[in-house]
Backbone bond lengths (Angstrom), bond angles and torsions (degrees), N, CA, C in turn:
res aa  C-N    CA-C-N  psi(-1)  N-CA   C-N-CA  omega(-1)  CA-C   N-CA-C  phi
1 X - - - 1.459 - - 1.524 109.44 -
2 X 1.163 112.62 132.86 1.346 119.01 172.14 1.656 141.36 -99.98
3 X 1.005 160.56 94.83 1.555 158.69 -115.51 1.340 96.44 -84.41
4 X 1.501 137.32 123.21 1.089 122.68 146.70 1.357 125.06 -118.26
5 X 1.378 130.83 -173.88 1.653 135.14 -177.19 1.932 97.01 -138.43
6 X 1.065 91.68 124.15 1.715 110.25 168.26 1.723 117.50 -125.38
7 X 1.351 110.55 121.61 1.124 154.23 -161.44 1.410 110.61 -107.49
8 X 1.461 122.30 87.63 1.470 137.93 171.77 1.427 106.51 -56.57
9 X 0.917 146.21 174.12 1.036 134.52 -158.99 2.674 87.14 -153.58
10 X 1.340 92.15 103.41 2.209 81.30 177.67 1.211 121.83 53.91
11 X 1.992 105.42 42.19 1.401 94.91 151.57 1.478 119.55 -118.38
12 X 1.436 101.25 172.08 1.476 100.96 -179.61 1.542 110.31 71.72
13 X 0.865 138.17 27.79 1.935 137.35 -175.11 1.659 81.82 -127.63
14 X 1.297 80.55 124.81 1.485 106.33 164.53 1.129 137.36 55.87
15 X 1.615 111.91 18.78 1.354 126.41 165.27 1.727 93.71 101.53
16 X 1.577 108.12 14.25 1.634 108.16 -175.76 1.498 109.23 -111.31
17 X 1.732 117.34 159.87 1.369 106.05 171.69 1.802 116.21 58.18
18 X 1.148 113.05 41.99 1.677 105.63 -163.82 1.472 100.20 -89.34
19 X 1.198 106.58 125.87 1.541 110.87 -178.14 2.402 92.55 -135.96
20 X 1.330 88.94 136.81 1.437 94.01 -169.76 1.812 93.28 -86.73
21 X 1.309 126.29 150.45 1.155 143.71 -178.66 1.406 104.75 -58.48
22 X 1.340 114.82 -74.28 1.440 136.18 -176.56 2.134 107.90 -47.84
23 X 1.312 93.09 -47.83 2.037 100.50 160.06 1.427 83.95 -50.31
24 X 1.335 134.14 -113.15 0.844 155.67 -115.33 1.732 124.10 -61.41
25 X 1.834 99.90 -14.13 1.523 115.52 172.58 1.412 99.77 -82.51
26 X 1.408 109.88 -52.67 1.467 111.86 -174.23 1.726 106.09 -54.01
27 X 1.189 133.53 -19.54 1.384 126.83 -161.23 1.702 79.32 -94.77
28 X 1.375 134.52 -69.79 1.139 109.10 179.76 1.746 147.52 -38.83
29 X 1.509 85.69 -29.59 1.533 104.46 179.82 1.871 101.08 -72.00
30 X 1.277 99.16 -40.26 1.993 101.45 -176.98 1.436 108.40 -66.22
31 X 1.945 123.21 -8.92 1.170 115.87 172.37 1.613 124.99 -109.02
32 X 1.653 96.57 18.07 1.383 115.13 162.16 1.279 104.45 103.17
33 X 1.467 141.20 -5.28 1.519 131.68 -171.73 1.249 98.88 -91.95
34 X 1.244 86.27 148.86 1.789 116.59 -172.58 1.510 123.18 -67.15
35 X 1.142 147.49 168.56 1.601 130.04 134.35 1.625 103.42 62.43
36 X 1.314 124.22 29.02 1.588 114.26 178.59 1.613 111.87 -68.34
37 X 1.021 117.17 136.96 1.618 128.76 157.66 1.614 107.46 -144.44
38 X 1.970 90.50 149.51 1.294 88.54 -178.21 1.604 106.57 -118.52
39 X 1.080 124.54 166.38 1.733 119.76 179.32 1.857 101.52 -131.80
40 X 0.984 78.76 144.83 1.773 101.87 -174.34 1.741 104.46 55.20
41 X 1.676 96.20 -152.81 1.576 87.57 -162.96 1.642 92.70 -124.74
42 X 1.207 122.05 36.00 1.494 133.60 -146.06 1.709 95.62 -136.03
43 X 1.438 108.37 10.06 1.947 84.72 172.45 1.403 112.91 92.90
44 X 1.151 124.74 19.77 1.402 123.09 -177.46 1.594 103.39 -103.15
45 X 1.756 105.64 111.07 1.620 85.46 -176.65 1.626 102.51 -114.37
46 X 0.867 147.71 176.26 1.540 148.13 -150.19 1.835 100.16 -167.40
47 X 1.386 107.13 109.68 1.766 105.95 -164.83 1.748 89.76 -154.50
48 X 1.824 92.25 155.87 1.706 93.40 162.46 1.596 98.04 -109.30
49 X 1.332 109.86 176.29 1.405 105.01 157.36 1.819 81.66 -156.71
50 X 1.450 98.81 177.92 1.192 116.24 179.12 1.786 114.35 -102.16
51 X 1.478 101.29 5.88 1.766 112.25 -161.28 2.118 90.63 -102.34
52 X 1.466 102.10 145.74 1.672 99.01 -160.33 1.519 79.94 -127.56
53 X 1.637 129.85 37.59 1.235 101.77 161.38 1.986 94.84 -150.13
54 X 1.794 91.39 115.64 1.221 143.58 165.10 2.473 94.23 -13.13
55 X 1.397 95.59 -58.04 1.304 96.82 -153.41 1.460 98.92 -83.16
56 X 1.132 113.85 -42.50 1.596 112.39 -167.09 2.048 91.18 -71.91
57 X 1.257 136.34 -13.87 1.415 133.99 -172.26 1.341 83.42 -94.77
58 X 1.521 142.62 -79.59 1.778 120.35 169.01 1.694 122.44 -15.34
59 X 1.165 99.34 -44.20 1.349 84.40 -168.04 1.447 114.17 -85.07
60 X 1.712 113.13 -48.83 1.731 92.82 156.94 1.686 138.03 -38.09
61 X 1.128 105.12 -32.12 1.266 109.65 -179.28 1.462 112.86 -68.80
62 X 1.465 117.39 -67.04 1.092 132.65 171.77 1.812 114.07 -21.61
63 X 1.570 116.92 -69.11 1.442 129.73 159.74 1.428 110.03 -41.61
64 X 1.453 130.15 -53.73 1.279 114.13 -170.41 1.470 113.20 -72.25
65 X 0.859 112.09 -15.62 1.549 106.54 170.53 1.519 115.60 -124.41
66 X 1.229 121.48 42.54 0.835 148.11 125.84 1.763 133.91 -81.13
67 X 1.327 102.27 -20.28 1.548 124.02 178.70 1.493 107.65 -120.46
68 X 1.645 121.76 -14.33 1.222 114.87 155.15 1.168 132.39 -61.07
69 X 1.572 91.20 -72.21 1.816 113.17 -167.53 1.826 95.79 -100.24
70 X 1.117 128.37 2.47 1.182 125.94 179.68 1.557 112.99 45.29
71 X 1.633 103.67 62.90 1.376 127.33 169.38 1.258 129.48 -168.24
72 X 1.639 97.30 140.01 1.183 105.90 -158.98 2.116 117.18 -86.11
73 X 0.890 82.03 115.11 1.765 92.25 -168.50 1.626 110.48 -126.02
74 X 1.708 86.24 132.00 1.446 86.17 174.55 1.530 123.54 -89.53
75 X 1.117 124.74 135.38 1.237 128.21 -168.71 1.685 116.01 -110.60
76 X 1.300 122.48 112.42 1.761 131.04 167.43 1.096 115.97 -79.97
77 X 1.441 127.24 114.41 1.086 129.18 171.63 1.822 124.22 -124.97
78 X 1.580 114.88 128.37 1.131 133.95 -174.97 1.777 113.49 -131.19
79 X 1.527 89.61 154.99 1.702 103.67 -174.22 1.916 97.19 -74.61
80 X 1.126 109.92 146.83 1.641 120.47 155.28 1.717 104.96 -45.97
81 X 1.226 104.10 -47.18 1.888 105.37 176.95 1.461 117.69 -52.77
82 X 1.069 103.54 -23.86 1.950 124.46 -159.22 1.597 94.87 -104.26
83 X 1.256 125.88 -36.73 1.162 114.33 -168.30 1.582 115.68 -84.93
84 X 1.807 111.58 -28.71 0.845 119.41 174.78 1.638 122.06 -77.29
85 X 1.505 138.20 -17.32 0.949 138.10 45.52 1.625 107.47 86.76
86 X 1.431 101.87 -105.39 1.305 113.33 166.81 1.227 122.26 -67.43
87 X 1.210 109.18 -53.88 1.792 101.79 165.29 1.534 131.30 -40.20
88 X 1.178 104.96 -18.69 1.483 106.49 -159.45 1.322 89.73 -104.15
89 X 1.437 137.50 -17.12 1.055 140.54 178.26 1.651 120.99 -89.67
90 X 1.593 107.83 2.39 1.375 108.56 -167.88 1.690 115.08 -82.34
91 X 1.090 139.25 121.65 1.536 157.53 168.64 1.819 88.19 -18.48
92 X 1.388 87.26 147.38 1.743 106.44 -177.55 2.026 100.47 -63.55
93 X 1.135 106.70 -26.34 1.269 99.86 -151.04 2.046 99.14 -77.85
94 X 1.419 114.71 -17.72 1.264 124.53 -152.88 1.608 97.30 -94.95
95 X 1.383 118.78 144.84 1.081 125.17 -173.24 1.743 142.54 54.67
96 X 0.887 105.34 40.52 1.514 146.98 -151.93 1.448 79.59 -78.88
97 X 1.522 105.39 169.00 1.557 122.94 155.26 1.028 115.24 -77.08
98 X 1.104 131.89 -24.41 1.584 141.90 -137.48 1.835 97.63 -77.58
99 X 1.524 112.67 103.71 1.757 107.30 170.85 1.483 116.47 -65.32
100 X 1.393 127.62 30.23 1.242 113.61 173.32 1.470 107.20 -132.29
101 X 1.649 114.87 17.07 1.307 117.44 -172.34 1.484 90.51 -117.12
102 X 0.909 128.10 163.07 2.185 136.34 -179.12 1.854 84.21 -120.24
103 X 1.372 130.21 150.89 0.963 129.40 153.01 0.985 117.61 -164.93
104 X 1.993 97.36 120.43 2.151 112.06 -164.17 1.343 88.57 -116.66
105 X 1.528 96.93 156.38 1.164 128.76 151.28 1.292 137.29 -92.21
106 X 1.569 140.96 94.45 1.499 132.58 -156.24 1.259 107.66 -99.90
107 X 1.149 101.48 137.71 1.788 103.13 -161.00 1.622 88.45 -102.82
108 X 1.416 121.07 147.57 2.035 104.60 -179.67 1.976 88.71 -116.43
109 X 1.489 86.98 112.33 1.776 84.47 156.46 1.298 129.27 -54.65
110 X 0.996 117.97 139.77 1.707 127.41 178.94 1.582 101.10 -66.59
111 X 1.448 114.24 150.70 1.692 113.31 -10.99 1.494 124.50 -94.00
112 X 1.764 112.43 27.23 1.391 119.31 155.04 2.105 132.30 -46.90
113 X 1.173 92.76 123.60 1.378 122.86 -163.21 2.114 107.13 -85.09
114 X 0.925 112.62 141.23 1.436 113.19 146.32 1.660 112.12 -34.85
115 X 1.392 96.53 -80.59 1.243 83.20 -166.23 1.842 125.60 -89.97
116 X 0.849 110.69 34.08 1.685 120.88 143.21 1.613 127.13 -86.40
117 X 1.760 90.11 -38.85 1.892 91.30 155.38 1.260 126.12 -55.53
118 X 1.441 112.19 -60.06 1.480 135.60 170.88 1.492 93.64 -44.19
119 X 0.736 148.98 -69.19 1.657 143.27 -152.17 1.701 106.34 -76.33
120 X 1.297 121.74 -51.39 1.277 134.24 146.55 1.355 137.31 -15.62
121 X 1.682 107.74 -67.38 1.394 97.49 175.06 1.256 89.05 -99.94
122 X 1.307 146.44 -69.21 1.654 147.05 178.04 1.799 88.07 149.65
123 X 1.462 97.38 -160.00 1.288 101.50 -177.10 1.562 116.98 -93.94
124 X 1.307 104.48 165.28 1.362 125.37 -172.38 1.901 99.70 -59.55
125 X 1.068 106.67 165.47 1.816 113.99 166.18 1.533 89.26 -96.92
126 X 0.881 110.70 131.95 1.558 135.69 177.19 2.026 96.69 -67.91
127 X 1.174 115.96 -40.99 1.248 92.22 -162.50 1.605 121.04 -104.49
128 X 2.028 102.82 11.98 1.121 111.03 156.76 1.504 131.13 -121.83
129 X 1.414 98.29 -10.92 1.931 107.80 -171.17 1.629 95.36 -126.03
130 X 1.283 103.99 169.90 1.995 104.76 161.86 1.462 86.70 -172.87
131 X 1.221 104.02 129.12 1.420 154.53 158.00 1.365 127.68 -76.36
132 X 1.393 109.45 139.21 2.050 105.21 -178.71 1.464 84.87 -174.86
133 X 1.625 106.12 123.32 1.603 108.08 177.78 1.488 93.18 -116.36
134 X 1.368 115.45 149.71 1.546 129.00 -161.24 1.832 88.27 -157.29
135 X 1.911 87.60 128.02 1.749 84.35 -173.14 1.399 130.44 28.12
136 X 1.513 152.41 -160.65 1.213 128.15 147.71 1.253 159.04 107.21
137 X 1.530 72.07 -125.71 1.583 112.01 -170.20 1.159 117.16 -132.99
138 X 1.573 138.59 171.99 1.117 167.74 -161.80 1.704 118.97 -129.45
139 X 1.246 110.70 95.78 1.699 111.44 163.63 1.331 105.67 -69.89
140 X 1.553 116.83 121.81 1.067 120.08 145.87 1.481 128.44 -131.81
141 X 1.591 102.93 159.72 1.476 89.58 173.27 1.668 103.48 -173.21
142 X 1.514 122.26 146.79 1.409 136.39 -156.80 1.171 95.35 -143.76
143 X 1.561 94.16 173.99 1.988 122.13 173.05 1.339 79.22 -87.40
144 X 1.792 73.32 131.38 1.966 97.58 152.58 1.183 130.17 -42.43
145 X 2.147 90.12 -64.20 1.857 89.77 172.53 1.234 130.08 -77.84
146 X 1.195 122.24 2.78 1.171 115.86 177.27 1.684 119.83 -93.79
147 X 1.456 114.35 -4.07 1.447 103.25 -150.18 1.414 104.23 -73.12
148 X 0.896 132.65 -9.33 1.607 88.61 172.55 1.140 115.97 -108.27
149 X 1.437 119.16 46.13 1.487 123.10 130.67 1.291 147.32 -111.71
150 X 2.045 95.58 22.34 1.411 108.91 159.96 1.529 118.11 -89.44
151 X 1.345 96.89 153.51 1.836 92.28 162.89 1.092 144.11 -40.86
152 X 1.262 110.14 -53.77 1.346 120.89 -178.53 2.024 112.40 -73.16
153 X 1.061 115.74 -20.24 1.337 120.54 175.92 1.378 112.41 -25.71
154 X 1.691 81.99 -78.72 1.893 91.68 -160.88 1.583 99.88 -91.96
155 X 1.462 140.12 -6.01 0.973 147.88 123.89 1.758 127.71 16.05
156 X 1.616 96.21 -84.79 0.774 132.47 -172.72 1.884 115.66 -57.35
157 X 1.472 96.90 -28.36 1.676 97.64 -175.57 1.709 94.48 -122.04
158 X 1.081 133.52 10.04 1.359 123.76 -179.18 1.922 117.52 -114.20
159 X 1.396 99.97 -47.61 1.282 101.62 -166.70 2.054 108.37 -81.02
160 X 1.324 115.96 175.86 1.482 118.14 -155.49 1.619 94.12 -67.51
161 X 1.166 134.51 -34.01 1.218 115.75 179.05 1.531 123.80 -70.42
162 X 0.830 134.12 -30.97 1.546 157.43 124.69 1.822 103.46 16.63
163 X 1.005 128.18 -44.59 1.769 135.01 150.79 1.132 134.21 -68.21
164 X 1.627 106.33 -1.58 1.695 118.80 162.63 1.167 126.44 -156.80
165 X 1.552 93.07 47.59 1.305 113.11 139.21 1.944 120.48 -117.19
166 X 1.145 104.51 177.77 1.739 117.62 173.86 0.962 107.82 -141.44
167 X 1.222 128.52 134.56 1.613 122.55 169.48 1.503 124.70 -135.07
168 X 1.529 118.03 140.80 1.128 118.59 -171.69 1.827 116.06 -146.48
169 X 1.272 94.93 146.85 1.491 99.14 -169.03 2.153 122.47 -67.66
170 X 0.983 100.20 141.24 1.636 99.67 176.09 1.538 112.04 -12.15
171 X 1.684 85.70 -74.90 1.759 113.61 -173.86 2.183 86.44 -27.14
172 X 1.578 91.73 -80.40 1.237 76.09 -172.50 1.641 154.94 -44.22
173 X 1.224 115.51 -59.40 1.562 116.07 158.12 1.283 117.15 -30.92
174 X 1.566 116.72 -50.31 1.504 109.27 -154.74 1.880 83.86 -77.86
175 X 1.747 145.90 -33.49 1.537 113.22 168.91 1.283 102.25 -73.20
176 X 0.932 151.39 -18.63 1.748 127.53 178.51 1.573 118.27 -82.80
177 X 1.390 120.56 10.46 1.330 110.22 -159.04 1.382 76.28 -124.93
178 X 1.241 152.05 0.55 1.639 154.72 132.62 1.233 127.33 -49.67
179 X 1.736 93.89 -49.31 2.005 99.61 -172.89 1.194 127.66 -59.98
């Protein structure tokens, strides 16, 4: 059996896409994965399965909740090996203690690229955000108070690439890449 992490991709924000957690284990459990748990209320699903290919586990998922909740959601999916992985690969500057820094991780759904993001939103302002994409994903991270006068801010949820990506905070990954 192998550990994986699945990554909903815009649910639950804003009274949109509402899919209940507890639905949403049981829909995994009805597609045979093992050990499901979910964390927060944001799509984080945490499962083993014994199946070692990434796309054909997107695509079940994708359909079943598509025939659940009758919505269409994109779903990222990575091994616990892969995630940890990335963590270990993240730039000194990312995930800090520091409460005045925000720092996400953007996962790019396939078959979204670095650099279609990169070209997309453009680059970061150097003297409020910093950026470093490694396989993936995207380290990022900004001033609190300042964000919405970085680029990537409003960026990030408006323009066409903006539907394939997911994003999630330090705090988070680093408990799901344990469970």
């Amino acid at each position: 059996m192998k550990r994986y992490i699945a990554f909903l991709r815009g649910i639950n924000i804003s009274g949109k896409n509402k899919i209940s957690m507890a639905e949403l284990k049981k829909g995994f459990e009805e597609l045979g994965f093992q050990e499901v748990k979910t964390y927060l209320n944001s799509g984080n699903v945490i499962f083993s399965s014994e199946k070692d290919d990434t796309g054909s586990l997107i695509n079940q998922m994708e359909a079943m909740i598509k025939n659940k909740f009758d919505l269409d959601i994109p779903v990222f999916v990575l091994s616990q090996e892969e995630l940890a992985d990335i963590l270990h690969h993240a730039p000194d500057w990312w995930g800090g203690e520091s409460k005045e820094i925000y720092d996400n991780l953007i996962f790019m759904i396939p078959p979204a690229t670095s650099a279609e993001v990169f070209s997309e939103i453009g680059e970061p302002k150097a003297e409020l955000e910093q950026v470093k994409g490694y396989k993936e994903v995207i380290f990022w991270s900004f001033s609190r108070k300042d964000y919405q006068k970085t680029n990537w801010w409003s960026k990030t949820a408006s323009t066409n690439i903006s539907s394939k990506l997911t994003i999630r905070t330090a705090n988070t990954v680093r408990k799901i890449v344990n469970m």
